[in-house]
Z-matrix of the N, CA and C atoms (Angstrom, degrees):
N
C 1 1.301
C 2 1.498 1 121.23
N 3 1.130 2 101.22 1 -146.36
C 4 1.865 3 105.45 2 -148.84
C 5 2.187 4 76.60 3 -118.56
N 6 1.001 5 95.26 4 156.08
C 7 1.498 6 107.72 5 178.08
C 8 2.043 7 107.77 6 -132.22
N 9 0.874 8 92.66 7 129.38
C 10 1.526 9 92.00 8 178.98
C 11 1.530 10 117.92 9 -129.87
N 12 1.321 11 125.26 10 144.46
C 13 1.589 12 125.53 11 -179.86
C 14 1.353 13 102.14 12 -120.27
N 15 1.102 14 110.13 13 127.42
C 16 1.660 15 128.21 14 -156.35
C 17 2.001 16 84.25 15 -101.79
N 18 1.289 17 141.99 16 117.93
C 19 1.032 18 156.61 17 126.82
C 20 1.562 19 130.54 18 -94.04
N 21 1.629 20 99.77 19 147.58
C 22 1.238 21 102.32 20 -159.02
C 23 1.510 22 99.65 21 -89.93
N 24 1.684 23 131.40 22 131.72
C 25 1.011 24 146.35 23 -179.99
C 26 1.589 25 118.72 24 -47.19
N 27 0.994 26 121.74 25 -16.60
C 28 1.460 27 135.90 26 -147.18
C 29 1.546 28 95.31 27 -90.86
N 30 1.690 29 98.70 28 -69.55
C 31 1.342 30 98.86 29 -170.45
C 32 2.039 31 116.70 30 -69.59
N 33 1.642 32 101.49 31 -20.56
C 34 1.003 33 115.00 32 -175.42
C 35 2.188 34 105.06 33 -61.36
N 36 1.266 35 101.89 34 -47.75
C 37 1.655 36 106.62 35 170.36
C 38 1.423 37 109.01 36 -45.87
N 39 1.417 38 109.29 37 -75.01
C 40 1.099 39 130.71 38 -178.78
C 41 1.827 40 112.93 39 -16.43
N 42 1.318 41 98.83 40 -62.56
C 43 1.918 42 118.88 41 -172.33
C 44 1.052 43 88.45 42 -75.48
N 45 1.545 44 152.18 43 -51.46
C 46 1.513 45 136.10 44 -171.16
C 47 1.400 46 103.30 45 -73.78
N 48 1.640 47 137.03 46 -43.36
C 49 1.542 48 114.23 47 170.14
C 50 1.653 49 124.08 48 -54.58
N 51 1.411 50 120.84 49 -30.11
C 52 1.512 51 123.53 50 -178.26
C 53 1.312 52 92.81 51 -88.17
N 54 1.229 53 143.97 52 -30.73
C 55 1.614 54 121.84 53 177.53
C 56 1.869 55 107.02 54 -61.72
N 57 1.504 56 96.19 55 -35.93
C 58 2.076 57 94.85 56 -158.49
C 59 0.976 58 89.79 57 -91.52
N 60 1.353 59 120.47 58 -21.87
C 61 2.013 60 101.63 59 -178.78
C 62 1.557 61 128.53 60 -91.41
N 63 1.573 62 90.69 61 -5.77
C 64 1.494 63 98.82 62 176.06
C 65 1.982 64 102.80 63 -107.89
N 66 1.224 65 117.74 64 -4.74
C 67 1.333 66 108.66 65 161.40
C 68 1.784 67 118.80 66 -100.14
N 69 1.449 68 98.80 67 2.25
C 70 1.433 69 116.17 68 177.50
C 71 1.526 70 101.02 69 -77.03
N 72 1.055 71 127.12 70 -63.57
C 73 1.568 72 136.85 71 169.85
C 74 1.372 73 118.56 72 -40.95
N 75 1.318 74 112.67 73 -44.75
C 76 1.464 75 118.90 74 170.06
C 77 0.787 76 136.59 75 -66.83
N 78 1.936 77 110.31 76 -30.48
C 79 1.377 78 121.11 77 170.90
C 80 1.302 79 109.94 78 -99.92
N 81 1.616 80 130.40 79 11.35
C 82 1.174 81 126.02 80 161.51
C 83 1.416 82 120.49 81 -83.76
N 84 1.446 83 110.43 82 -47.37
C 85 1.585 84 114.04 83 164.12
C 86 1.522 85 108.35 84 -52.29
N 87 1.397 86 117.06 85 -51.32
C 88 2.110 87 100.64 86 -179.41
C 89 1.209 88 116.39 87 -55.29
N 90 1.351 89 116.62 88 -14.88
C 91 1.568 90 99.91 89 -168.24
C 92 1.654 91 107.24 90 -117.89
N 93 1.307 92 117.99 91 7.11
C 94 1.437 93 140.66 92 156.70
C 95 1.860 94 115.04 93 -89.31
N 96 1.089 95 88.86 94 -17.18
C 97 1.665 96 97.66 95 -169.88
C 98 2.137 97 83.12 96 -87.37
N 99 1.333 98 102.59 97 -56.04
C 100 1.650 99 121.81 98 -160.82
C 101 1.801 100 95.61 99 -54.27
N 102 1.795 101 108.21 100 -41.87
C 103 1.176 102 115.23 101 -177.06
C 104 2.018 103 117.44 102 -52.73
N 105 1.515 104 80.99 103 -46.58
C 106 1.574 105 100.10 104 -175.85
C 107 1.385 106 129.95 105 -56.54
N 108 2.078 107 94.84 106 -35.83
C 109 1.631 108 89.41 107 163.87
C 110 1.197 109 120.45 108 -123.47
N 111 1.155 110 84.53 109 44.90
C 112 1.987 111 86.00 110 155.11
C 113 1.681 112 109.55 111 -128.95
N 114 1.254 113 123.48 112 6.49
C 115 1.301 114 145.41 113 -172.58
C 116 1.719 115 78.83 114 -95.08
N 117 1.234 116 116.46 115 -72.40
C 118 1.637 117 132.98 116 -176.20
C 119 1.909 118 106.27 117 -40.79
N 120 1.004 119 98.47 118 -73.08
C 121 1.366 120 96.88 119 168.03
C 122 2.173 121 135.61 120 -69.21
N 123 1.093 122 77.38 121 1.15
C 124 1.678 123 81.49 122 166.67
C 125 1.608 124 110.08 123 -108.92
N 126 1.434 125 122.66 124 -9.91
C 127 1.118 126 131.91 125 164.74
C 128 1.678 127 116.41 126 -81.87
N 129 1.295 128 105.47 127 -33.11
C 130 1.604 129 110.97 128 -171.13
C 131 1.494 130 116.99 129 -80.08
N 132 2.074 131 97.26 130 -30.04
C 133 1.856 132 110.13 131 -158.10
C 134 1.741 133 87.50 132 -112.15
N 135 1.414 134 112.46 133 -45.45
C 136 1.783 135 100.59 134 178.00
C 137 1.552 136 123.83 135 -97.92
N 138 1.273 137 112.97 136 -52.64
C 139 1.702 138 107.23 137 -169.96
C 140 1.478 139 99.06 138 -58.50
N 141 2.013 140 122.19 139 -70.34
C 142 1.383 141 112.71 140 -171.04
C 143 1.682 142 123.37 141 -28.12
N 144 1.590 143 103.36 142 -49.58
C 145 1.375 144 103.21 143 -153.22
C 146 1.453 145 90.74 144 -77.67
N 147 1.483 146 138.22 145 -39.53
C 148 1.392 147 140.81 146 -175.28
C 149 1.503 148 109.06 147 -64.45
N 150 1.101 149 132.33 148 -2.79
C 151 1.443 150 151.72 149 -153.43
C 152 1.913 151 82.28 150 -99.05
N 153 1.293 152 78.95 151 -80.60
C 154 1.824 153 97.35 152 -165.50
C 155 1.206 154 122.41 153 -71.01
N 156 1.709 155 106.70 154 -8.78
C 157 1.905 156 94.09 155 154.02
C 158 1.765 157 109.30 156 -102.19
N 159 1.595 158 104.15 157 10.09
C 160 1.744 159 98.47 158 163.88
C 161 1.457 160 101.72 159 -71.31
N 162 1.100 161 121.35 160 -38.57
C 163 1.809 162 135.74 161 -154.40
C 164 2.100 163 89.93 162 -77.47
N 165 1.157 164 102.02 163 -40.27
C 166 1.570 165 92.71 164 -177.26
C 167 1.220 166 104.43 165 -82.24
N 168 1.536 167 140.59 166 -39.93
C 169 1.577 168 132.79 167 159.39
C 170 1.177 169 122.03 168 -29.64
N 171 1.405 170 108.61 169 -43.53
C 172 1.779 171 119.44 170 -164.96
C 173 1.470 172 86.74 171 -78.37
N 174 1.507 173 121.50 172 -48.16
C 175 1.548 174 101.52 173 -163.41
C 176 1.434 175 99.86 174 -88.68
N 177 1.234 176 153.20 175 11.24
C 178 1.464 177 136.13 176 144.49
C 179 1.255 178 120.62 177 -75.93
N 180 1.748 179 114.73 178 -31.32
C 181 1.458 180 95.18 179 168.03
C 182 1.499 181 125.62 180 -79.80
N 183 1.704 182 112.19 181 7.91
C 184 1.524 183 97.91 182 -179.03
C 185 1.794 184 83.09 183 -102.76
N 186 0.704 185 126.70 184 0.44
C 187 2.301 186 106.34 185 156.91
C 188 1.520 187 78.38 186 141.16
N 189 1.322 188 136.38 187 -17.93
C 190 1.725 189 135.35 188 -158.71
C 191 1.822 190 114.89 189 -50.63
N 192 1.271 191 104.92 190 31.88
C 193 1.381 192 111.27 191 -166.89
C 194 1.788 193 114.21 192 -28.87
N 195 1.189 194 97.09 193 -54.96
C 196 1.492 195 111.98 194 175.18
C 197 1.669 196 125.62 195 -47.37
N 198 1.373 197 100.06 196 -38.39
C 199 1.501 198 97.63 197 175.24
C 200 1.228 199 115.82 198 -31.53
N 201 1.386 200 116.80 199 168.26
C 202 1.336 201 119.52 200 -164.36
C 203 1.703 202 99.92 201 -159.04
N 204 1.654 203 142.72 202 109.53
C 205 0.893 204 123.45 203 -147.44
C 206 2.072 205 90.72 204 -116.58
N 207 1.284 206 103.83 205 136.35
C 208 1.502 207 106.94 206 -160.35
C 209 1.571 208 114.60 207 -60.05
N 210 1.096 209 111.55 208 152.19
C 211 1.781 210 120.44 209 -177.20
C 212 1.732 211 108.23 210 -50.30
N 213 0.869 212 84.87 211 104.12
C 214 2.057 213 103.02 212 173.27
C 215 1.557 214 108.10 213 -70.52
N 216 1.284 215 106.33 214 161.17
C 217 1.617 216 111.78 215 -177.66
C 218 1.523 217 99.75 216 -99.82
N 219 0.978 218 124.81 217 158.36
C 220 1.812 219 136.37 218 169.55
C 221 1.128 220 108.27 219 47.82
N 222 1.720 221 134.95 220 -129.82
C 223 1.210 222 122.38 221 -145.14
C 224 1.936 223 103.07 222 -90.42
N 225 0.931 224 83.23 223 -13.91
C 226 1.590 225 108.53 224 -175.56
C 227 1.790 226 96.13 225 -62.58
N 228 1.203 227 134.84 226 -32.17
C 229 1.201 228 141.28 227 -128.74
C 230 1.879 229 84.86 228 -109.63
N 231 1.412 230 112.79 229 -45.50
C 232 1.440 231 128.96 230 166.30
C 233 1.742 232 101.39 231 -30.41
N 234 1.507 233 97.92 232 -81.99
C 235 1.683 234 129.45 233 -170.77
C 236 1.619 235 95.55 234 -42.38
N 237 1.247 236 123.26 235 -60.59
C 238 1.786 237 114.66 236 161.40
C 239 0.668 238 132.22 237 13.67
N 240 1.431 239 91.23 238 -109.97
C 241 1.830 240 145.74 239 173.03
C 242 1.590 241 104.19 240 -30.14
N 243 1.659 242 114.05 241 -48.67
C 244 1.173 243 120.82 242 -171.43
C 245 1.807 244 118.77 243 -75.28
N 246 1.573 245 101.15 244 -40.04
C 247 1.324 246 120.95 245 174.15
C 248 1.338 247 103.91 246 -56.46
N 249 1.595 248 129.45 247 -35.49
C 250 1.373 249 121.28 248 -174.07
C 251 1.297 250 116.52 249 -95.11
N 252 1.463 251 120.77 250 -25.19
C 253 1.525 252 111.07 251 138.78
C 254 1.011 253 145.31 252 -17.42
N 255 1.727 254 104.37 253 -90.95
C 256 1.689 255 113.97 254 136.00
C 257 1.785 256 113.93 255 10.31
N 258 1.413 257 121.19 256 -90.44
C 259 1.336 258 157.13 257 -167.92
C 260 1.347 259 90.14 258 -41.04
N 261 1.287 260 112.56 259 -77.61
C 262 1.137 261 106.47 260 -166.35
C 263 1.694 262 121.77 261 -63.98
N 264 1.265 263 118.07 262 -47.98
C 265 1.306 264 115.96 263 164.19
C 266 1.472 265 129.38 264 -29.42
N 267 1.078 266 94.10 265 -52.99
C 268 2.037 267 120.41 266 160.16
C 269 1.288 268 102.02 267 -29.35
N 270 1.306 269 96.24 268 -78.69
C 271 1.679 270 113.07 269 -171.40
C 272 1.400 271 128.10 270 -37.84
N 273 1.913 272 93.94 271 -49.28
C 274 1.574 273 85.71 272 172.80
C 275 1.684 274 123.18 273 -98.58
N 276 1.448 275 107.25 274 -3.57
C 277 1.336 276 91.92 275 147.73
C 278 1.417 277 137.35 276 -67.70
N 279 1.657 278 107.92 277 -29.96
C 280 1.481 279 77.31 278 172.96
C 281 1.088 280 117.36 279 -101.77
N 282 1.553 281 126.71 280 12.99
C 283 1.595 282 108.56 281 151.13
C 284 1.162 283 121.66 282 -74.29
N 285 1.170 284 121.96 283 0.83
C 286 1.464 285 114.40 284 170.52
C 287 1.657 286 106.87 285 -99.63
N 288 1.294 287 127.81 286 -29.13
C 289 1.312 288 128.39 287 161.35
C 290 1.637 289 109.65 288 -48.72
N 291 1.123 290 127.15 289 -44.33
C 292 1.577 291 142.47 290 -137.80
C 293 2.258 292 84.52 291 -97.18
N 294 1.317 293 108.83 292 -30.98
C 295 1.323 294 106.22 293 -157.24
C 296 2.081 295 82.97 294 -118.59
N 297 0.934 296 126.49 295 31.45
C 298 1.227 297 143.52 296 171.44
C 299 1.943 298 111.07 297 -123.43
N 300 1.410 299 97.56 298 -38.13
C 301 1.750 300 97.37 299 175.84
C 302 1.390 301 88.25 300 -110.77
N 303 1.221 302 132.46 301 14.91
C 304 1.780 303 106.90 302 153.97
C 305 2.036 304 105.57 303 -85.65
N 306 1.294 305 85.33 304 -34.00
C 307 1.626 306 98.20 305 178.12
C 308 1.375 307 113.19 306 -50.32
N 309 1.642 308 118.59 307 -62.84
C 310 1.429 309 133.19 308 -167.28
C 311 1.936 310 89.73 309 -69.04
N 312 1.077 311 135.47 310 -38.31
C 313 1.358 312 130.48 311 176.88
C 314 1.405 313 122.10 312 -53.95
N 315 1.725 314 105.12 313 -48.24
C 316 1.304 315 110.32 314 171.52
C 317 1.386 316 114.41 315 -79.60
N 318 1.467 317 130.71 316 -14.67
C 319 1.412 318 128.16 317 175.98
C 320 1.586 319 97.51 318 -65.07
N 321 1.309 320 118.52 319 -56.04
C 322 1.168 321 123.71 320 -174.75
C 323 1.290 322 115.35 321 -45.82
N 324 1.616 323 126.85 322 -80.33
C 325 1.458 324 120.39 323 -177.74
C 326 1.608 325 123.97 324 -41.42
N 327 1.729 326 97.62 325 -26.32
C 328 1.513 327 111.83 326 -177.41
C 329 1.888 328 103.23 327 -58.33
N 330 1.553 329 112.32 328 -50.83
C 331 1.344 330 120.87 329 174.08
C 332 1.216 331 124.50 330 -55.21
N 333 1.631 332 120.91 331 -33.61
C 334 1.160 333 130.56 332 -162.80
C 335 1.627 334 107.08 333 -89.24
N 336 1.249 335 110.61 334 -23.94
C 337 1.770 336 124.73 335 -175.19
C 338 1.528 337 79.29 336 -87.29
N 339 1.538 338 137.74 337 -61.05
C 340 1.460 339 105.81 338 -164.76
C 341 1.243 340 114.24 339 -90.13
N 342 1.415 341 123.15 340 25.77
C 343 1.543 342 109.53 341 158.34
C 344 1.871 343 113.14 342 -84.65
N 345 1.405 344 77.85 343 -31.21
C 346 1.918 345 96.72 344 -173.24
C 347 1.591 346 93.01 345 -65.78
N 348 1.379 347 136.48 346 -46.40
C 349 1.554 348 141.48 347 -167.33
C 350 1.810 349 83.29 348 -69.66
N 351 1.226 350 146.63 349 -70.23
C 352 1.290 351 141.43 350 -176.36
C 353 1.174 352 106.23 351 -21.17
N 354 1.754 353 99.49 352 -77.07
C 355 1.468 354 100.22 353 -162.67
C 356 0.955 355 112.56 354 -39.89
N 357 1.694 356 137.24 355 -65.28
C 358 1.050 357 149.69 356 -145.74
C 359 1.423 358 118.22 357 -60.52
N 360 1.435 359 105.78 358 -43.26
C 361 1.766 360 129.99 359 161.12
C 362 1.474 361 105.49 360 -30.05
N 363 1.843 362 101.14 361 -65.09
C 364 1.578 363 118.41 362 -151.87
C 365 1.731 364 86.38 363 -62.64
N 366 1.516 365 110.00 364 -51.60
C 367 1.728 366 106.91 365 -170.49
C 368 2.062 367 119.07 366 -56.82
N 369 1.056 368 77.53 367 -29.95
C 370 1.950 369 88.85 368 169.18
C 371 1.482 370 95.37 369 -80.97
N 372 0.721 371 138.64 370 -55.33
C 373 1.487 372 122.16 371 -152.34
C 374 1.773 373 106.78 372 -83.72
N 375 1.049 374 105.80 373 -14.51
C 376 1.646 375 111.28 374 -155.43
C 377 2.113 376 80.26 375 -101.60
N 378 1.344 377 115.33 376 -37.66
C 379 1.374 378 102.66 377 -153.74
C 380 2.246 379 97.94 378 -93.10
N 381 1.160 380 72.33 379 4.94
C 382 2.179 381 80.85 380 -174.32
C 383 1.087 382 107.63 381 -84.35
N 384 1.488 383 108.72 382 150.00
C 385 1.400 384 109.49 383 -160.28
C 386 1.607 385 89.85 384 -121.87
N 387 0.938 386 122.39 385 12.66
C 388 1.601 387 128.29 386 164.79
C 389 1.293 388 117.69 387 -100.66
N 390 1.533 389 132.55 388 145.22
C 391 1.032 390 127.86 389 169.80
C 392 1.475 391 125.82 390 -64.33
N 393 1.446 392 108.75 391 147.31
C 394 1.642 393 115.57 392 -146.40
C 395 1.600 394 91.93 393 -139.24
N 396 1.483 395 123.49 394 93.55
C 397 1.097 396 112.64 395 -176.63
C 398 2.014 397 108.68 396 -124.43
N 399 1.206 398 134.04 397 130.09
C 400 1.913 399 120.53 398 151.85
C 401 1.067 400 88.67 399 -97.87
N 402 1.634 401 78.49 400 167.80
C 403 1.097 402 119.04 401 171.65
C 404 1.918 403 114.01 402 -129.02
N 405 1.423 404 123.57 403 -178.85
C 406 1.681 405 103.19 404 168.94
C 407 1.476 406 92.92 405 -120.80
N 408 1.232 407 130.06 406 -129.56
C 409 1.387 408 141.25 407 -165.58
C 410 1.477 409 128.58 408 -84.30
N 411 1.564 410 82.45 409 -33.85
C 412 1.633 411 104.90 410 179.47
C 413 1.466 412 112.71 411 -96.77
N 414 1.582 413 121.54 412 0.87
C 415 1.111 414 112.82 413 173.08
C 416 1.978 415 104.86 414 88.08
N 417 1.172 416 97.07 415 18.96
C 418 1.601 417 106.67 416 -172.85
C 419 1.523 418 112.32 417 -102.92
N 420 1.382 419 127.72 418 93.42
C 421 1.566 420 136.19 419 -160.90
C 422 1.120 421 120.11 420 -53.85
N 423 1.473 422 119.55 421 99.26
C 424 1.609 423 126.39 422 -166.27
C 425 1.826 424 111.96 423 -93.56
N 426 1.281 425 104.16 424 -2.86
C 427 1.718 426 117.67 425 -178.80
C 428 0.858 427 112.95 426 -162.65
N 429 1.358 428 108.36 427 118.89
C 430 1.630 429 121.48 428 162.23
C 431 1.488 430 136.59 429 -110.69
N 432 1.370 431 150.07 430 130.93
C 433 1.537 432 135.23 431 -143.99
C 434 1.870 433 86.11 432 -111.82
N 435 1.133 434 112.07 433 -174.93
C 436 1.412 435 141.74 434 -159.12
C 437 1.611 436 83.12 435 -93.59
N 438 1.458 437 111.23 436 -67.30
C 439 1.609 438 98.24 437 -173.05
C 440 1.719 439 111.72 438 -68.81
N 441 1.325 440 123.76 439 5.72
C 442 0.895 441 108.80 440 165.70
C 443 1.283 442 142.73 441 -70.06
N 444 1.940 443 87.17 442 -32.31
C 445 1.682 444 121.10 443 153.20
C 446 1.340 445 116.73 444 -31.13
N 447 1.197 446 111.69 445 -76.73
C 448 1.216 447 118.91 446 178.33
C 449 1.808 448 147.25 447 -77.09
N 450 1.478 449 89.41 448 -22.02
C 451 1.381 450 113.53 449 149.99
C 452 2.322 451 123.13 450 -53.64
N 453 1.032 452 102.34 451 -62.75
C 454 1.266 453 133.50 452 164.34
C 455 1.474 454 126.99 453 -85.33
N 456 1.155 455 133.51 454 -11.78
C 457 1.600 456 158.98 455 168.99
C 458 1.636 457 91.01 456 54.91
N 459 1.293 458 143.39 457 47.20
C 460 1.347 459 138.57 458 170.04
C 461 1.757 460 100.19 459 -115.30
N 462 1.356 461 124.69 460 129.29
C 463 1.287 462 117.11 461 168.85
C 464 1.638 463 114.17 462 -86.86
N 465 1.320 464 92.28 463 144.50
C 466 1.693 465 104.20 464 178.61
C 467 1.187 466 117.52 465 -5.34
N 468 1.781 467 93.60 466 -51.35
C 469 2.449 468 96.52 467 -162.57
C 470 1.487 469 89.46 468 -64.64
N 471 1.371 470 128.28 469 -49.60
C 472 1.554 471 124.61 470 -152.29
C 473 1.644 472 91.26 471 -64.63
N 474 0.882 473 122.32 472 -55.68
C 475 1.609 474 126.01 473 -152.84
C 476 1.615 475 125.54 474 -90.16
N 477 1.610 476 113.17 475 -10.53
C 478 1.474 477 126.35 476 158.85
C 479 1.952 478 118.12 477 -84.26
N 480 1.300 479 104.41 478 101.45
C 481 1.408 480 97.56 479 -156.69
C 482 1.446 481 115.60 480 147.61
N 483 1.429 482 116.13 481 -50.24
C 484 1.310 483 120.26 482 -149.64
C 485 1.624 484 84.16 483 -102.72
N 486 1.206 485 106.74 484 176.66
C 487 1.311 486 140.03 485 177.08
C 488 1.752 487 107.56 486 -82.92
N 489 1.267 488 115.89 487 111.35
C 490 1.545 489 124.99 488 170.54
C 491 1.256 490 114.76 489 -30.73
N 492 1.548 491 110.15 490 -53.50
C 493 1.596 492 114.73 491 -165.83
C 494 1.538 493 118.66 492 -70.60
N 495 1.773 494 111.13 493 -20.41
C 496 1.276 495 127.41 494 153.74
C 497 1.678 496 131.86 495 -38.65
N 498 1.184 497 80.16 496 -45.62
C 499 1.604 498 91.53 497 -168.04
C 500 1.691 499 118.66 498 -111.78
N 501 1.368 500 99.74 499 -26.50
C 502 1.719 501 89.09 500 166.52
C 503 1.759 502 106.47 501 -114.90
């Protein structure tokens, strides 16, 4: 047959509430303790380090090329290294951009002073009533003036070209 043990309910409750309520406590602190460091460590390995390459974003997009965002721990430490790469590359492109339109600036005024030195030439030479003649190395007439025309009676086409000693 069947065998049965007749126990009294009372004490039987009793021993199952102090077993679950005292492993209830125990397993509430482990998994508050478990909560704590991984709360701890997602602050230390993600928010901090994501913190401080927001702070280097913000300062590259205001021109901060140079910034430099400090050596991170673990994978974070990767994302860095790379961000300051980045940075620097930045940097010297646009000092070399920045020292490229100082260049094209000074090419420019450089052009603009010798168009103004031209003109001024063409207005002296065109308004003189003296003859106005170069020459280059060889004595080969690279400018001729209006009074030269007429001074010398050769027009410009005949007389830019030829040899000086030719003609006067």
């Amino acid at each position: 047959g069947i065998m049965s043990i007749k126990i009294p309910a009372y004490p039987l409750e009793t021993l199952a509430w102090d077993s679950y309520s005292s492993d209830f406590w125990f397993e509430l602190g482990g998994l508050l303790s478990a909560l704590f460091l991984i709360a701890f460590l997602l602050k230390r390995y993600i928010f901090v380090p994501l913190s401080k390459i927001n702070n280097g974003l913000s300062a590259v997009s205001e021109g901060k090329f140079d910034y430099l965002v400090e050596e991170l721990p673990g994978e974070m430490g990767a994302v860095s290294r790379s961000f300051n790469q980045m940075g620097k590359r930045l940097n010297l492109i646009t000092v070399s951009r920045n020292e490229l339109d100082k260049e094209i600036n000074e090419r420019k005024q450089f052009e603009t002073e010798l168009r103004e030195s031209k003109e001024r030439l063409q207005t002296i030479t065109t308004a003189a009533k003296d003859a106005i003649i170069m020459i280059d190395n060889e004595s080969i007439i690279t400018f001729w003036n209006d009074a030269s025309e007429v001074i010398f009676g050769y027009l410009k086409e005949d007389a830019v070209g030829k040899s000086l000693a030719s003609l006067i």
